[in-house]
Backbone bond lengths (Angstrom), bond angles and torsions (degrees), N, CA, C in turn:
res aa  C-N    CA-C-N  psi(-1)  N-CA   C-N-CA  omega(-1)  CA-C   N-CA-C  phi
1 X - - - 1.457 - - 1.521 110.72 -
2 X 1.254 110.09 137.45 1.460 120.19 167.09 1.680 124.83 -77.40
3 X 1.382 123.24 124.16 1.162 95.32 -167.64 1.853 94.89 -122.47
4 X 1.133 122.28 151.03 1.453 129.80 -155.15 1.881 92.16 -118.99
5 X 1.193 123.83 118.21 1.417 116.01 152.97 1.632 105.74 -140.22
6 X 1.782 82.78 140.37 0.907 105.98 -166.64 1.917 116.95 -164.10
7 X 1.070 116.14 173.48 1.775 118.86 -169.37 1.520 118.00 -95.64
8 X 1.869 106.05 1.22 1.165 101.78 178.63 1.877 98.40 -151.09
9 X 1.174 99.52 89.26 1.507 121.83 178.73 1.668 124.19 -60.07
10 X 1.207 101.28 -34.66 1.274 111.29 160.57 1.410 164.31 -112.51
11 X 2.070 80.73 46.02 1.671 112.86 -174.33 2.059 95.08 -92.48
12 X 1.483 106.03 -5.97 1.484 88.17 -167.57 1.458 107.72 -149.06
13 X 1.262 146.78 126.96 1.408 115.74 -167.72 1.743 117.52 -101.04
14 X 0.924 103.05 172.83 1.691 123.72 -165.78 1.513 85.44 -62.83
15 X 2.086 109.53 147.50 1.562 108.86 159.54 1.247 99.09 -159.46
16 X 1.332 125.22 132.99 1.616 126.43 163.89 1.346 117.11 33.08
17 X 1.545 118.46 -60.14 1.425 137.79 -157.06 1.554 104.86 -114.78
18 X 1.061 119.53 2.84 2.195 117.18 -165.23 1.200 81.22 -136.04
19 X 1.258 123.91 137.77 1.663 133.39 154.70 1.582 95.93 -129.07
20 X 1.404 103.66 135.92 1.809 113.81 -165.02 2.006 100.33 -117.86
21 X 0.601 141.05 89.51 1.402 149.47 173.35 1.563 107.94 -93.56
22 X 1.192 117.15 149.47 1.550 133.89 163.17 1.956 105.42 -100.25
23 X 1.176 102.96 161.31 1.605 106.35 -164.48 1.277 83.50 -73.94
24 X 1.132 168.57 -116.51 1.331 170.41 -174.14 1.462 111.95 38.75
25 X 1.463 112.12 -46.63 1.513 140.54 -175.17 1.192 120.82 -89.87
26 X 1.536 123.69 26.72 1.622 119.95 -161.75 1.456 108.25 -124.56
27 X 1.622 98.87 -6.29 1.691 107.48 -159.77 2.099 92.09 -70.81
28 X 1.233 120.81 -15.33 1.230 150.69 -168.37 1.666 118.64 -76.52
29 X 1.486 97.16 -23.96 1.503 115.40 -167.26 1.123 114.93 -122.33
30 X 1.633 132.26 125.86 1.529 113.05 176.22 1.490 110.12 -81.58
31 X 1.278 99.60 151.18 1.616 104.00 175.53 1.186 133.91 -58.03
32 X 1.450 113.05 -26.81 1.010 127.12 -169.88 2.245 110.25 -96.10
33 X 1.404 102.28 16.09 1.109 103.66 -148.24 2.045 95.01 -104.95
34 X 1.110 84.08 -43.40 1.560 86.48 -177.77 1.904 108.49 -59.03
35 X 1.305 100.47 169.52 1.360 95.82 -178.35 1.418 113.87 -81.15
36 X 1.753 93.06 -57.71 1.902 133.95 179.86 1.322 94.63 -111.24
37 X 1.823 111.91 143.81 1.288 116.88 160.13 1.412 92.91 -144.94
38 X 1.630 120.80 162.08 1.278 145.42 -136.15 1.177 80.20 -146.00
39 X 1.220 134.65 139.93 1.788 124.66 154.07 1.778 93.25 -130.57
40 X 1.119 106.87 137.21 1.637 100.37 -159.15 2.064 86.45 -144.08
41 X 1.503 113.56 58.90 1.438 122.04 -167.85 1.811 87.70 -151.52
42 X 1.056 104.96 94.16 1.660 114.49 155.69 0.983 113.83 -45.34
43 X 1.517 131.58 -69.76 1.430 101.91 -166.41 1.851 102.28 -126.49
44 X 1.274 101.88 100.21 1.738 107.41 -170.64 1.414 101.31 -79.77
45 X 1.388 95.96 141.52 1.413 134.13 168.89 2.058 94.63 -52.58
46 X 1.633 86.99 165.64 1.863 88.00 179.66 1.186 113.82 -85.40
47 X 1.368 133.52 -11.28 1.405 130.23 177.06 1.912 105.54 -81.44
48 X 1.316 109.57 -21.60 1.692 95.64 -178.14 1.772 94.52 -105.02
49 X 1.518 132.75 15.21 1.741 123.27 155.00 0.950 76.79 -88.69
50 X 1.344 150.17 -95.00 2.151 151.39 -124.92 1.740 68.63 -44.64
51 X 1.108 142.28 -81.77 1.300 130.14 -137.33 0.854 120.26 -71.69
52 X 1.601 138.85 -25.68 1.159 130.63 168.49 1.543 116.69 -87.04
53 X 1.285 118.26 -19.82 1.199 109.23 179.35 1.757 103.26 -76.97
54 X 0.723 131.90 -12.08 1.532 137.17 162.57 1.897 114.63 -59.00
55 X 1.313 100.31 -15.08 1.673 109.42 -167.11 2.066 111.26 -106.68
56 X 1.158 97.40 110.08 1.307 116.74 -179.20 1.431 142.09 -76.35
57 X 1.664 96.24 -15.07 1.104 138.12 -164.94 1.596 107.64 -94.83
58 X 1.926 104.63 -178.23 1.679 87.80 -179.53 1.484 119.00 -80.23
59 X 1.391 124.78 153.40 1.549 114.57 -174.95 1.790 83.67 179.74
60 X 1.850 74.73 132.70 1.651 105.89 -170.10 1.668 91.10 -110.52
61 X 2.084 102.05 145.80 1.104 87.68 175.79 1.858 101.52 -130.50
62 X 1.373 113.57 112.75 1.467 133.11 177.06 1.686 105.24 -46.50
63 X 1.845 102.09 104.76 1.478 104.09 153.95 1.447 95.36 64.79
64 X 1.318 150.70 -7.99 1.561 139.96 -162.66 1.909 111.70 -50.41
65 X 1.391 112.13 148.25 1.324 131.95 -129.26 1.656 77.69 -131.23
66 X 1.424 132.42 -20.69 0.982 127.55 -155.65 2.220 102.06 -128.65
67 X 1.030 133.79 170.28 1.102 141.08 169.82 1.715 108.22 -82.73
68 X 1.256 108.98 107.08 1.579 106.96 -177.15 1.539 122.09 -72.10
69 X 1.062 117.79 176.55 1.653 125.76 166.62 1.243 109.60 -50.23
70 X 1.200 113.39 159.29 1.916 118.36 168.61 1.517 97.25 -95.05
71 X 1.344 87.47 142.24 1.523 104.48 -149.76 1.211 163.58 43.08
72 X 1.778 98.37 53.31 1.358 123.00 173.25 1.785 97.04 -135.41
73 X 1.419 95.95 156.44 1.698 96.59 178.18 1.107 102.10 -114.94
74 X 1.584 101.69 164.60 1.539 136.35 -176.30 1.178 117.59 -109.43
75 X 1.992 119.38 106.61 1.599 108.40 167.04 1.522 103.07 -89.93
76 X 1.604 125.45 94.90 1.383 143.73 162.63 1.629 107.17 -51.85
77 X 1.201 95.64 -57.94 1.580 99.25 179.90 1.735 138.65 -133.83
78 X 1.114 107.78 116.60 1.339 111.74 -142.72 1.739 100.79 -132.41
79 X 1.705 122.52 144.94 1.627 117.86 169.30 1.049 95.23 -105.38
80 X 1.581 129.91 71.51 1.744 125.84 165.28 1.545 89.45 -171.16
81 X 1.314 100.03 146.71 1.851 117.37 147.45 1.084 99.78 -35.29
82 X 1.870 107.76 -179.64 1.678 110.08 155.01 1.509 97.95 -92.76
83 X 1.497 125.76 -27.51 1.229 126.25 -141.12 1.929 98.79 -84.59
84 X 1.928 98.33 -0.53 1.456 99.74 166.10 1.374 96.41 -109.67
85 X 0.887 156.28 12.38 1.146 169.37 115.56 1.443 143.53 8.18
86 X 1.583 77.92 -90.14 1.513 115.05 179.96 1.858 109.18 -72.67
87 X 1.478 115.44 -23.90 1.650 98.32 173.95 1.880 104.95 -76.79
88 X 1.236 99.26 -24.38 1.251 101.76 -156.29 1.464 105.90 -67.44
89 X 1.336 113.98 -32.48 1.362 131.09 -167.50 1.599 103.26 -75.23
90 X 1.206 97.70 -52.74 1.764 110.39 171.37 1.519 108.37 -31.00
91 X 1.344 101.34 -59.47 1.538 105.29 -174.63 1.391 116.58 -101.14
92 X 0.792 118.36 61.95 1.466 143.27 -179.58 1.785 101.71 -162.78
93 X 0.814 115.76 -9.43 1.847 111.97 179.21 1.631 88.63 -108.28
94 X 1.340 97.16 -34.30 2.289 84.66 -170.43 1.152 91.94 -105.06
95 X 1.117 132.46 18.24 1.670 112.87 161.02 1.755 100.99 64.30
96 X 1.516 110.13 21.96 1.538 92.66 173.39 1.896 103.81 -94.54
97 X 1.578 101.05 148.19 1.231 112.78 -159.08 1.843 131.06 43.94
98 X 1.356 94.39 9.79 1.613 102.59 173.43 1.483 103.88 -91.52
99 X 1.315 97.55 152.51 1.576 110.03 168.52 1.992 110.61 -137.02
100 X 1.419 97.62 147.99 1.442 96.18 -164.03 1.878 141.21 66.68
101 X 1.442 94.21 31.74 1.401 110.86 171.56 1.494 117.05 -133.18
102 X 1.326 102.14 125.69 1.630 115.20 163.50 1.664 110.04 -64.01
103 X 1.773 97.86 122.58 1.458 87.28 -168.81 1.575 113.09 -70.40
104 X 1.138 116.61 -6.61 1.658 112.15 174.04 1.284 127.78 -84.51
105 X 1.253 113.12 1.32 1.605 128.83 -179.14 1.772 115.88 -73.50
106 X 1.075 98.86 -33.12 1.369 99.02 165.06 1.366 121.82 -50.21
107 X 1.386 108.90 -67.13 1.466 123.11 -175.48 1.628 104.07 -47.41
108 X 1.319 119.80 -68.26 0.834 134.78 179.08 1.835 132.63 -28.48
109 X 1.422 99.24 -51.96 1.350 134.96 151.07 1.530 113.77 -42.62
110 X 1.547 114.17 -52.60 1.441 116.90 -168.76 1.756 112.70 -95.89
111 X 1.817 102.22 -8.01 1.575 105.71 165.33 1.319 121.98 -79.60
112 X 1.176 94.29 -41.23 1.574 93.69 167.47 1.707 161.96 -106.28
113 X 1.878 83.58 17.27 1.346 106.08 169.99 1.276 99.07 -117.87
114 X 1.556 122.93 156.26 1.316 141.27 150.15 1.514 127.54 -53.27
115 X 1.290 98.69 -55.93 1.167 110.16 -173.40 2.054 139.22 -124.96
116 X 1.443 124.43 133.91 1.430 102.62 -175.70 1.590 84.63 -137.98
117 X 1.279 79.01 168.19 1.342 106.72 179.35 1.656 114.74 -137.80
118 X 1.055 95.64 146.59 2.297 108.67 -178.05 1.386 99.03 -93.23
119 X 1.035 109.94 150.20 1.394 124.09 160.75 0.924 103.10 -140.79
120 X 1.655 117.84 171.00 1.945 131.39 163.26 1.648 87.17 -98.99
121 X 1.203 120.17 148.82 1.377 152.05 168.04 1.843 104.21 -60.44
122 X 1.646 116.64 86.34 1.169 104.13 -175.98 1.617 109.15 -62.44
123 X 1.602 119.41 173.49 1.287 124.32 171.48 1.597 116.46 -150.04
124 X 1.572 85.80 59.56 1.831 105.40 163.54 1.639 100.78 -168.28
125 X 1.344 104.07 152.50 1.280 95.35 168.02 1.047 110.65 -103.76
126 X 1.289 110.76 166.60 1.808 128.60 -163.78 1.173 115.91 -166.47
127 X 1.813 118.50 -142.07 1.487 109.45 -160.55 1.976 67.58 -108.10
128 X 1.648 94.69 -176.08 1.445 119.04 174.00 1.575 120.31 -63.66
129 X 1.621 103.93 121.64 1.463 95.25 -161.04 1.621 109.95 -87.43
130 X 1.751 103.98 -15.99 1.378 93.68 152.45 1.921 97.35 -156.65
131 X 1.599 100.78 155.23 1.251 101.22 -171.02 1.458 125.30 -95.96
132 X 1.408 122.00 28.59 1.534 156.11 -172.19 1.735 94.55 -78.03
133 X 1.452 117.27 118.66 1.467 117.13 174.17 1.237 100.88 -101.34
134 X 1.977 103.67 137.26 1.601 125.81 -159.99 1.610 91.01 -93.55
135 X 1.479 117.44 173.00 1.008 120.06 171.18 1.651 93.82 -108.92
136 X 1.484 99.82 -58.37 1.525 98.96 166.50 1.369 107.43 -138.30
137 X 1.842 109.74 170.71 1.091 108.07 -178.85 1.857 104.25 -148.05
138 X 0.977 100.23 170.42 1.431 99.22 -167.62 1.636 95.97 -142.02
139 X 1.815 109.03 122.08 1.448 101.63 157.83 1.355 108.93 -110.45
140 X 1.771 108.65 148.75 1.432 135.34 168.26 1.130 113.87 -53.56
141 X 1.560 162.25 148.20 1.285 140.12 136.54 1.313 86.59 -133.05
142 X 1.555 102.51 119.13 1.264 118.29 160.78 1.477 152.13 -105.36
143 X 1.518 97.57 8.62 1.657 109.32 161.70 1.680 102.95 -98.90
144 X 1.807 104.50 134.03 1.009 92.53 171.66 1.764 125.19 -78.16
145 X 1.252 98.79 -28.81 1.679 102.35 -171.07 1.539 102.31 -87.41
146 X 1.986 107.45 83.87 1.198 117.20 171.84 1.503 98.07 -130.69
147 X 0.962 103.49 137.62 1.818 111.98 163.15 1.023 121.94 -51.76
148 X 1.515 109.89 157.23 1.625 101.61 161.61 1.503 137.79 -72.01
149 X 1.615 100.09 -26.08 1.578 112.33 158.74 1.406 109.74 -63.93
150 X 1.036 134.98 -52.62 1.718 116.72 -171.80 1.911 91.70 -70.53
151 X 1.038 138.82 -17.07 1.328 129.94 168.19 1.272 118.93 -63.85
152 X 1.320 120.75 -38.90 1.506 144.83 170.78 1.300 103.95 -42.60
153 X 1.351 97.06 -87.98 1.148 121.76 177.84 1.893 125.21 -35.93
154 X 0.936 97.30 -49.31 1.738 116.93 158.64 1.362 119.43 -25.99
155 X 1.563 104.15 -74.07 1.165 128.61 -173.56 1.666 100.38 -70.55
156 X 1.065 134.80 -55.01 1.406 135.44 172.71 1.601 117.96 -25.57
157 X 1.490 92.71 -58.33 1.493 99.41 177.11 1.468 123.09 -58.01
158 X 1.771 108.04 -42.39 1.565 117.29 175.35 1.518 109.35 -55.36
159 X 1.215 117.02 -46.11 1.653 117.27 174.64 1.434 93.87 -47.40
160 X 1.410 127.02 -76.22 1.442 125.03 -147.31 1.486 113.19 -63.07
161 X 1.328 122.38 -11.93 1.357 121.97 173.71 1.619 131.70 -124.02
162 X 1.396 114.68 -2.66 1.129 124.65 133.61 1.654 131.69 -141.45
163 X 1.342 93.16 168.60 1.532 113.86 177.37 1.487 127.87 -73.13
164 X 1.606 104.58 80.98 1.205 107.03 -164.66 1.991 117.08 -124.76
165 X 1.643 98.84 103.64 1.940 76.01 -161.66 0.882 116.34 -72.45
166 X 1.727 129.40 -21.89 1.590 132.87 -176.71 1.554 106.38 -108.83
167 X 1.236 127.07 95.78 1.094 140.55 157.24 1.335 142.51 -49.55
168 X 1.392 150.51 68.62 1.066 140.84 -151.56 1.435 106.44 -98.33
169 X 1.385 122.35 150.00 1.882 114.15 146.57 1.362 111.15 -138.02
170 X 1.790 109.68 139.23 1.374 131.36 -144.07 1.657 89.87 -121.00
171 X 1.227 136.89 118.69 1.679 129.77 143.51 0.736 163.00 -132.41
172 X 1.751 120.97 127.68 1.474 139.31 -125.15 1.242 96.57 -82.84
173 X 1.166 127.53 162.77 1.758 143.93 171.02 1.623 112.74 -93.46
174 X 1.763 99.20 -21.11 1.598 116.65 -159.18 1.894 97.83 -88.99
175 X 1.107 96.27 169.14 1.730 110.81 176.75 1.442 101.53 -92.40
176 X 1.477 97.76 148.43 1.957 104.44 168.62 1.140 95.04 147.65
177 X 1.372 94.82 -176.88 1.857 120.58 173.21 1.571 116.19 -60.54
178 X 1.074 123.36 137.91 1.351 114.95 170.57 1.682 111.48 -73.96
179 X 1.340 118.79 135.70 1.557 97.93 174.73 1.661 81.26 -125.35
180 X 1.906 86.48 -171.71 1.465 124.89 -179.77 1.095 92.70 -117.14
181 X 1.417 124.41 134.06 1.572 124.82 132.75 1.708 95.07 -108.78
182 X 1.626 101.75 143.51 1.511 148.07 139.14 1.113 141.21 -91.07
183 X 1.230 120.47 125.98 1.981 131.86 -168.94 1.387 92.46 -104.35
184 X 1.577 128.77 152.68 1.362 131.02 130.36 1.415 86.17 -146.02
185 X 1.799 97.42 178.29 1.451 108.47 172.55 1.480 115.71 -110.93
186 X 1.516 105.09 0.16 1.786 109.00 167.20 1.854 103.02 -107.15
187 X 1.458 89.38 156.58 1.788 73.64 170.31 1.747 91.27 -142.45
188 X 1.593 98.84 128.54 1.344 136.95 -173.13 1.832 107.80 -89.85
189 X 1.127 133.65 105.75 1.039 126.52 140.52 1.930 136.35 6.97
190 X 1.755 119.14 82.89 1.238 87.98 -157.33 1.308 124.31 -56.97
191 X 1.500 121.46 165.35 1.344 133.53 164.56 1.379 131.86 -24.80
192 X 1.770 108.80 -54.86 1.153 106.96 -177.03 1.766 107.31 -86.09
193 X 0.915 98.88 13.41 1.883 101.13 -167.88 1.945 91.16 -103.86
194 X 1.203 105.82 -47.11 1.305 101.94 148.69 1.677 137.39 -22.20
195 X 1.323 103.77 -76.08 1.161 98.89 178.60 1.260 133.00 -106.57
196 X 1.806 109.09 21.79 1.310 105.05 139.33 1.529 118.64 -92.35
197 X 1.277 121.96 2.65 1.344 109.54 169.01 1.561 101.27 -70.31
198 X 1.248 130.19 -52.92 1.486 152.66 -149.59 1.620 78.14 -79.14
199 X 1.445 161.25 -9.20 1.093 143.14 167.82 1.426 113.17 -113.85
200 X 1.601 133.84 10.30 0.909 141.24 153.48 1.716 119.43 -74.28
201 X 1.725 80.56 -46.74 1.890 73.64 -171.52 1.823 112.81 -82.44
């Protein structure tokens, strides 16, 4: 089970597989109990760190405002809400409408990197949209009635614009944006944030 905490519970609703709690509600739950946890609270109060730092397991931490535990990751920077996010992730941890994923790879993925990052699925090639080397990366494709040439093609472009050595592709049954997720275990400043700093000063 996925478990979602967070300060606004009723951007998404509860299902079989998502359990949505506010930090308030955790004193209830062992830490160690959930499979996946989401913490989607910038700047947590001290009763929801005592609790996560108690958690060993996989657990992503949304946008965090604060320096996390060792060994949990940080999506710092991301082109989505969580609250588009968080279904997507759901079903991608239960393998609902996914095809070609080990359901333990997730976890796994999120124990031992620090860090990911979202992207939208560009669709041109160009120069590097950021120059941050992935360990792995995973694209979304979420229409099913796509070819294998626009699949081709897809993936072509992700090579040509980032730095990614482990390549994955995941596909959804569900409607939406195609994204990227990216793992590393350093986290680099993006690119373009880069060089508008470097054009300020």
């Amino acid at each position: 089970m996925l478990l979602w905490i967070t300060d606004t519970p009723d951007l998404l609703y509860e299902t079989e597989s998502l359990l949505i709690r506010t930090p308030s509600q955790l004193a209830a739950i062992n830490p160690q109990e959930p499979m996946l946890v989401v913490i989607d609270v910038p700047q947590p109060q001290v009763s929801l760190n005592n609790w996560t730092k108690q958690r060993k397991r996989a657990t992503l931490w949304w946008q965090p405002g604060i320096d996390v535990p060792s060994g949990h990751c940080s999506a710092i920077d991301t082109d989505c809400q969580s609250v588009e996010f968080i279904p997507l992730l759901n079903n991608v941890y239960h393998q609902e409408g996914i095809i070609n994923f080990d359901a333990n790879e997730i976890e796994l993925v999120l124990c031992k990197h620090s860090y990911l990052r979202i992207f939208s699925l560009p669709t041109e090639f160009g120069e590097l949209i950021d120059d941050q080397t992935w360990q792995v990366g995973y694209i979304i494709y979420r229409y099913p009635d796509r070819s294998i040439d626009d699949i081709e093609l897809a993936g072509k472009i992700i090579h040509s614009r980032f730095n990614i050595k482990n390549l994955c592709c995941l596909f959804s049954n569900d409607i939406g944006a195609d994204m990227l997720m990216t793992f590393s275990d350093q986290y680099h400043l993006p690119s373009y944030e880069k060089k508008t700093s470097h054009q300020r000063k």
